[in-house]
C-alpha positions as CSV (number, residue, x, y, z in Angstrom):
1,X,127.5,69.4,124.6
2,X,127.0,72.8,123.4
3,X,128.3,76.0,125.7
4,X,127.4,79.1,125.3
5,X,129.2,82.2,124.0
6,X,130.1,85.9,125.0
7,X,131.5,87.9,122.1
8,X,131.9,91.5,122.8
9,X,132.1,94.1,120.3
10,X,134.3,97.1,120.1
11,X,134.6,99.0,117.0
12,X,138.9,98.2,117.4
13,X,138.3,95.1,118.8
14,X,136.2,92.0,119.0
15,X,136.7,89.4,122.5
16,X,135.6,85.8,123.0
17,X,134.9,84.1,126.2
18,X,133.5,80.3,126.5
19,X,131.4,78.7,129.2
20,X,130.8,75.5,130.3
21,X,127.1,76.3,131.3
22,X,124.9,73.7,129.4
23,X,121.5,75.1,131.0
24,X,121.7,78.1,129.2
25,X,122.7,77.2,125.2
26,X,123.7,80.0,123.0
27,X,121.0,81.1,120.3
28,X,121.4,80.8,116.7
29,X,121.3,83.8,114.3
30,X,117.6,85.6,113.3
31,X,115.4,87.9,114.5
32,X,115.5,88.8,118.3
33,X,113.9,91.1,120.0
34,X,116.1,90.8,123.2
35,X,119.4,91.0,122.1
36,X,122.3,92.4,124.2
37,X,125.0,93.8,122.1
38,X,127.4,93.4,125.3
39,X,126.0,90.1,125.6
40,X,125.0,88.9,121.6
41,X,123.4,85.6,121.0
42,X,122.9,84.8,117.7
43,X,119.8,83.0,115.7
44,X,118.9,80.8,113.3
45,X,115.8,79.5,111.3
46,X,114.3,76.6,110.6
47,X,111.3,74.2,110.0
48,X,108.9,72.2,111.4
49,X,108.1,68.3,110.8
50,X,105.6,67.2,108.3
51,X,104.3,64.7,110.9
52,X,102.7,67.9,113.0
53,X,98.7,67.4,113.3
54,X,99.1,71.1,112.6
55,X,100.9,70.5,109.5
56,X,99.9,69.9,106.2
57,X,99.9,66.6,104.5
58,X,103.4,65.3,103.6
59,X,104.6,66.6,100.2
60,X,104.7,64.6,97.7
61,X,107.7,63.5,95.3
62,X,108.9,66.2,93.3
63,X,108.4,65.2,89.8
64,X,112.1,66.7,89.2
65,X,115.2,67.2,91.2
66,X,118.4,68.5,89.7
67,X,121.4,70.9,89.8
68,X,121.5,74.2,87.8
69,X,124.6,75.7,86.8
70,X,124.7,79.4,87.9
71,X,128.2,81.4,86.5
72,X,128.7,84.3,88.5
73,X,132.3,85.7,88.1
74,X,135.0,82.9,87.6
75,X,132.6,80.8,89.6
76,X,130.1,78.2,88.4
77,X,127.9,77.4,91.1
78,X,125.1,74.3,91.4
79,X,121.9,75.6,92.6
80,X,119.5,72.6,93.6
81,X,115.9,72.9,91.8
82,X,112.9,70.6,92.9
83,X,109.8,70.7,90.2
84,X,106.3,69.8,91.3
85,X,103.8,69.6,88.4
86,X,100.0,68.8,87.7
87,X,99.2,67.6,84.3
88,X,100.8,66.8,81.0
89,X,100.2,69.7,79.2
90,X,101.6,73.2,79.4
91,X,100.6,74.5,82.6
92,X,98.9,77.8,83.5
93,X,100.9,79.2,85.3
94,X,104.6,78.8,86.5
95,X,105.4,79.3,90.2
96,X,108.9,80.0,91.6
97,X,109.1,79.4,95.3
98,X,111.9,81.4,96.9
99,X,113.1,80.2,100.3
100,X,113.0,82.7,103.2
101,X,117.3,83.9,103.5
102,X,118.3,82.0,107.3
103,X,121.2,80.0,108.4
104,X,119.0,76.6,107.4
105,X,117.1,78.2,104.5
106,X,115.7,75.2,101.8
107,X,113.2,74.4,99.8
108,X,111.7,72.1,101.8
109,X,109.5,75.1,103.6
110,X,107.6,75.2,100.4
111,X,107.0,71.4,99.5
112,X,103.6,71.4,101.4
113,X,102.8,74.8,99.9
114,X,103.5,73.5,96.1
115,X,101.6,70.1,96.8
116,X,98.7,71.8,98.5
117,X,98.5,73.6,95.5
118,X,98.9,71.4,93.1
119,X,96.3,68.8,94.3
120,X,93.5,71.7,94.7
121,X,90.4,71.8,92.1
122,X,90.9,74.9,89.7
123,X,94.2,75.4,89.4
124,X,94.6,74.0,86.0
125,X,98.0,72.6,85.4
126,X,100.5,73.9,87.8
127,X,103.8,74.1,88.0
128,X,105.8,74.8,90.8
129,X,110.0,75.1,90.7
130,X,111.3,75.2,94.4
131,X,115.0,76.3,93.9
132,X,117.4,76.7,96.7
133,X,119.6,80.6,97.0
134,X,123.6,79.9,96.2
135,X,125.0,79.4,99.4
136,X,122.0,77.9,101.4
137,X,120.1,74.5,101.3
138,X,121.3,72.2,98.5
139,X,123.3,74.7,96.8
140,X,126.9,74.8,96.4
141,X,128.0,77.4,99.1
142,X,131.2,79.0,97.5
143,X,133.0,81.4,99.6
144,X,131.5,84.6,97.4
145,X,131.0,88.2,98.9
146,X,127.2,87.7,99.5
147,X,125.1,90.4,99.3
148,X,121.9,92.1,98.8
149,X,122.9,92.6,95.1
150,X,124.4,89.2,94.3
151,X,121.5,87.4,95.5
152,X,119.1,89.5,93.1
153,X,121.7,89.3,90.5
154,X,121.1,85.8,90.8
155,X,116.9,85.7,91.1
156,X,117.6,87.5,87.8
157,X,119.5,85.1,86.2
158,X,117.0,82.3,87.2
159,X,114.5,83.3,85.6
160,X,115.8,85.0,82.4
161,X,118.3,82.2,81.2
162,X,118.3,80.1,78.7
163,X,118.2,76.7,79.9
164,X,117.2,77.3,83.5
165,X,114.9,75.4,85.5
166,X,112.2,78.0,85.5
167,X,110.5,77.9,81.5
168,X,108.2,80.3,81.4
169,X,106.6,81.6,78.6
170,X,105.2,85.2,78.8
171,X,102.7,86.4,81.2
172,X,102.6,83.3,83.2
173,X,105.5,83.4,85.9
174,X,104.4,83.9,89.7
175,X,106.7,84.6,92.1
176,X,106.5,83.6,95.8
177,X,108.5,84.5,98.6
178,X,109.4,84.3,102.1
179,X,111.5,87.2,104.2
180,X,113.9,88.5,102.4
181,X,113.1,86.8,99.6
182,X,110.1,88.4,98.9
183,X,111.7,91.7,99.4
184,X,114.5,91.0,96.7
185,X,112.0,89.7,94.2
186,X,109.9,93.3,94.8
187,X,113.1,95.3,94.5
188,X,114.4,93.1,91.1
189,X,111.3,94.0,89.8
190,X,111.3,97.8,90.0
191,X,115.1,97.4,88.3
192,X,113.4,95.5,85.6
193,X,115.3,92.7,86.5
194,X,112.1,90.6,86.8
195,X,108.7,90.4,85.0
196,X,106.8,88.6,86.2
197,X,102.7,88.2,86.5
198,X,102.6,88.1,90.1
199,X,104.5,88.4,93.5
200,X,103.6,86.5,96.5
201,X,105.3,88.3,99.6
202,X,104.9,86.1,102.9
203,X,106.1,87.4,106.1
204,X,108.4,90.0,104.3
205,X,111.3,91.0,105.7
206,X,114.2,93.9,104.8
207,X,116.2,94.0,107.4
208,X,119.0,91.8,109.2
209,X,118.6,90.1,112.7
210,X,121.2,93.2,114.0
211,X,120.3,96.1,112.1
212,X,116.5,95.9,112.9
213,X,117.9,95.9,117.1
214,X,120.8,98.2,117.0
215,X,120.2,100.0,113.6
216,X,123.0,101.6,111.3
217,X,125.0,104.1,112.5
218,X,128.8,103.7,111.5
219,X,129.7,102.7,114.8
220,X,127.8,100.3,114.6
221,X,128.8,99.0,110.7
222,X,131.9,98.8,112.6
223,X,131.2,96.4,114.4
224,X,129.1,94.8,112.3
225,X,131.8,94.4,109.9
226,X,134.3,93.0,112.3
227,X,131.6,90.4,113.5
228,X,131.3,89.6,109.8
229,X,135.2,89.1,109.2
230,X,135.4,87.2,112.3
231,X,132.6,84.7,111.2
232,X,134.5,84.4,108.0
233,X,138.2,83.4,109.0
234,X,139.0,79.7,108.5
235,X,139.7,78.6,111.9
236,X,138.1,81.5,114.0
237,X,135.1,81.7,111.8
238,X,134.0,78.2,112.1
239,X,134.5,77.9,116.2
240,X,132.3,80.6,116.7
241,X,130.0,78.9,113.8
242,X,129.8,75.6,115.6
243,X,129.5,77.0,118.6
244,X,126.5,79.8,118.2
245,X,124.8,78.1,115.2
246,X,126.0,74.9,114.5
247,X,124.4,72.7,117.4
248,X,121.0,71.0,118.0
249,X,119.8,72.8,121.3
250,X,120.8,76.5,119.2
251,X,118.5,75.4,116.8
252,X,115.9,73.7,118.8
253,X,115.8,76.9,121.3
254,X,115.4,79.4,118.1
255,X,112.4,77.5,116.8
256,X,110.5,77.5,120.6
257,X,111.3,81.0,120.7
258,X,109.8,83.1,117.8
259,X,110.2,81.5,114.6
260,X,107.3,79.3,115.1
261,X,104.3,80.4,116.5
262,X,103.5,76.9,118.7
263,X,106.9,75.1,120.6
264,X,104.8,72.4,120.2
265,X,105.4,71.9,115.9
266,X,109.4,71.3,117.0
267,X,110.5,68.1,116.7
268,X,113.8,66.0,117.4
269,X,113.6,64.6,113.6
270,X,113.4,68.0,112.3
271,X,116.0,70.2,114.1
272,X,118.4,67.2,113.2
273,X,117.5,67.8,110.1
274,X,118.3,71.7,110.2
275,X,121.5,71.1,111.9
276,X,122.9,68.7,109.3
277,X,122.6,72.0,106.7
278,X,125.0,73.9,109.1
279,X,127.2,71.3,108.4
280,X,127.9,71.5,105.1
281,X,130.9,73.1,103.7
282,X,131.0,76.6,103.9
283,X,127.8,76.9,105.6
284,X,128.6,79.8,107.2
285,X,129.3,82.6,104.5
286,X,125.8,83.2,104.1
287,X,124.7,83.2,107.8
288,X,127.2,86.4,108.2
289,X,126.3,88.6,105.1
290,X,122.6,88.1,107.0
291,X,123.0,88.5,110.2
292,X,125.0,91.2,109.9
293,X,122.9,93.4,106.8
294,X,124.3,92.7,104.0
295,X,121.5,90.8,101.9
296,X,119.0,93.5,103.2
297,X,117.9,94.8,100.0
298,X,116.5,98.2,101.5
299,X,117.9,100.1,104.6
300,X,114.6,101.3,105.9
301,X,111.2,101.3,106.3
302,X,110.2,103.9,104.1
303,X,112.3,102.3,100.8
304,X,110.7,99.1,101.7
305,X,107.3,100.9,101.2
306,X,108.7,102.6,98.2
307,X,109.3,99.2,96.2
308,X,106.3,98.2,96.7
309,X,105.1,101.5,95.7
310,X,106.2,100.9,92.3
311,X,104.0,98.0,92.3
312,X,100.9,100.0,91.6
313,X,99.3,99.6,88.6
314,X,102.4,97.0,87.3
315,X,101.1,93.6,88.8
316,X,99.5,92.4,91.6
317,X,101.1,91.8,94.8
318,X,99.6,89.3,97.9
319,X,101.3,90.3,101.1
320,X,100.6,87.5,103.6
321,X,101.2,88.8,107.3
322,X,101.5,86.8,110.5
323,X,99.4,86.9,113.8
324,X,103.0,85.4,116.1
325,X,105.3,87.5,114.4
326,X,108.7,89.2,117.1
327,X,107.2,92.9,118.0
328,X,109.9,94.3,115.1
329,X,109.4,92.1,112.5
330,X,105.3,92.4,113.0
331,X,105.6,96.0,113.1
332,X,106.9,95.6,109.4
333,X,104.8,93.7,107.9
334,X,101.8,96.4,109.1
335,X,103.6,98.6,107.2
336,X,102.1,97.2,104.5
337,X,98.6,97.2,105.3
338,X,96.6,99.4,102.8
339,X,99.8,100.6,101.7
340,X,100.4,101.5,97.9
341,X,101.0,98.7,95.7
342,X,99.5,96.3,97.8
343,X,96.8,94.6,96.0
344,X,95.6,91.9,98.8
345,X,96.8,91.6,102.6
346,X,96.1,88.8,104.7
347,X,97.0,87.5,107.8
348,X,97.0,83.8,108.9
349,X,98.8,82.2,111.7
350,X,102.4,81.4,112.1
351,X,105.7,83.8,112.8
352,X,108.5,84.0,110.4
353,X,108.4,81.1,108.3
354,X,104.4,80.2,108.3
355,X,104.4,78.5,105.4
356,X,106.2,75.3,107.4
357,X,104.5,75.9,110.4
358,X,100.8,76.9,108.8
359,X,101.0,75.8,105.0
360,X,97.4,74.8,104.7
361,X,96.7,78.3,105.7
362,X,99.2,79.8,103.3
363,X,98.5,77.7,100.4
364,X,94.9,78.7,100.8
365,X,95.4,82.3,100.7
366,X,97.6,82.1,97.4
367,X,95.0,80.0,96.1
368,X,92.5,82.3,96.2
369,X,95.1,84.6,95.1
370,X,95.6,83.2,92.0
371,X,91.5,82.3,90.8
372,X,92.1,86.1,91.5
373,X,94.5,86.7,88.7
């Protein structure tokens, strides 16, 4: 049984108070746009099943699955990779499928996507790499000061490395992204930290689940920062884990509530399947560098439009929106409409993570995108 959770924040200090009151289970950490700061119940994200008449076919087998060794610091880190490919010869073009940044982030919200893709007339010979972020889905989840600047640090790496799983040879590497994914792939590229041909930015993101509610002031970094420490202590940390995150009807409730457009796409077989990533050893660093700010690679509004900005006249960019996006989030992505640097901006159906709820509807847009290219 899981019972919810008051944690009240104080700049000096942080309380706790448990509940048996199983009617009522606590939220997992995202996006909410009815969060109490006296009262804070956090989100997560996750997917839908493929099973879903809404849903695309089931993937296929990856042609690949494997480990790559990322060194950052003293630490050597396995990041899972899964490779979808059409053909024997040197494909056209190389995709790299970023997962959107949640507390059950994995590559499995883009295996519909990439085999949608892949099996579509015109393409040529494809080939998609799906690779998990260090700390999330498959990946080793080291206890590493996450932020906005390791996790670019780390997009970089991916692609420029010898011996990675993303071979590209010039001109030919498209990225695609969800959230905040898409958002560190934009802002890696104004570094030169990236080059690729392309960016695919779906339902883009920039800012945490608490700074887009309660913004930045230092008061509230404060407490931010004390939330973050709390979540990150070795016995403390991982009761308030379990408890706000790691159960089935925290997960179950987030999906029904605004990450997926239609309650109806959630399934027992999938938010079992979500919940056993919360499980995994140090699940939880992650989750509180995001919910919390720290991997937001902008700090508002008007730097998000910037980077994308500095798209113009560099490469195209695809910005796919969503009709079911939370009022905040939505409000973002409109930023983007007819905004600088924006080459193409759709909208299809979905919330925050349309490409598991809606991936027949994604993969067609970046299909057209690409004949495009």
């Amino acid at each position: 049984m899981a019972f919810p959770v008051t944690v009240k924040l104080s700049p000096t200090k942080l309380a706790i108070q448990f509940q048996a009151f199983p009617c009522n289970p606590p939220r997992p950490f995202l996006y909410s746009n009815t969060l109490s700061f006296k009262q804070l119940r956090a989100k997560a994200s996750t997917s839908i099943d493929y099973s879903n008449v809404s849903v695309a076919e089931k993937p296929t087998t990856p042609t690949k699955k494997d480990y790559w060794q990322w060194r950052y610091g003293d630490n050597t880190i396995n990041v899972y990779c899964e490779e979808y490919e059409k053909g024997e010869s040197q494909p056209s073009k190389n995709l790299l499928m970023m997962p959107t940044i949640s507390d059950v982030s994995t590559v499995e919200e883009w295996s519909s996507v990439a085999t949608d893709l892949l099996q579509r007339d015109g393409n040529g010979n494809l080939r998609a790499a799906l690779v998990d972020w260090p700390g999330l889905g498959n990946s080793d989840r080291p206890k590493l000061e996450y932020n906005a600047d390791v996790m670019e640090k780390f997009l970089a790496d991916l692609v420029n490395c010898p011996g990675s799983p993303i071979s590209i040879s010039e001109n030919d590497l498209v990225v695609i992204g969800g959230g905040h994914a898409a958002t560190i792939a934009i802002r890696a590229v104004t570094k030169g930290l990236l080059k690729p041909s392309a960016i695919v930015a779906v339902a883009p993101t920039w800012a945490g689940p608490l700074p887009i509610v309660f913004g930045r002031d230092s008061s509230m970094e404060s407490r931010y920062g004390l939330l973050r420490g709390t979540l990150r202590a070795p016995a403390l940390g991982w009761m308030m884990y379990n408890v706000l995150v790691s159960n089935e009807n925290a997960i179950q409730s987030q999906y029904k509530s605004h990450v997926y457009a239609d309650p109806a796409n959630v399934t027992p077989e999938i938010v079992q399947s979500r919940y056993a990533l919360t499980k995994k050893p140090g699940a939880r660093y992650v989750p509180a560098a995001f919910l919390t700010g720290l991997l937001d690679p902008v700090q508002s509004r008007e730097e998000f439009l910037d980077i994308f900005a500095a798209m113009e006249g560099n490469l195209p960019v695809l910005v796919v929106s969503t009709s079911g996006a939370p009022k905040r989030s939505k409000a973002e992505m409109e930023a983007l409409r007819g905004a600088r640097g924006v080459t193409k901006f759709v909208e299809v159906p979905g919330a925050l993570l349309p490409q598991e709820e809606y991936p027949k509807d994604v993969a067609e847009e970046i299909h057209k995108f690409l004949q495009e290219l």
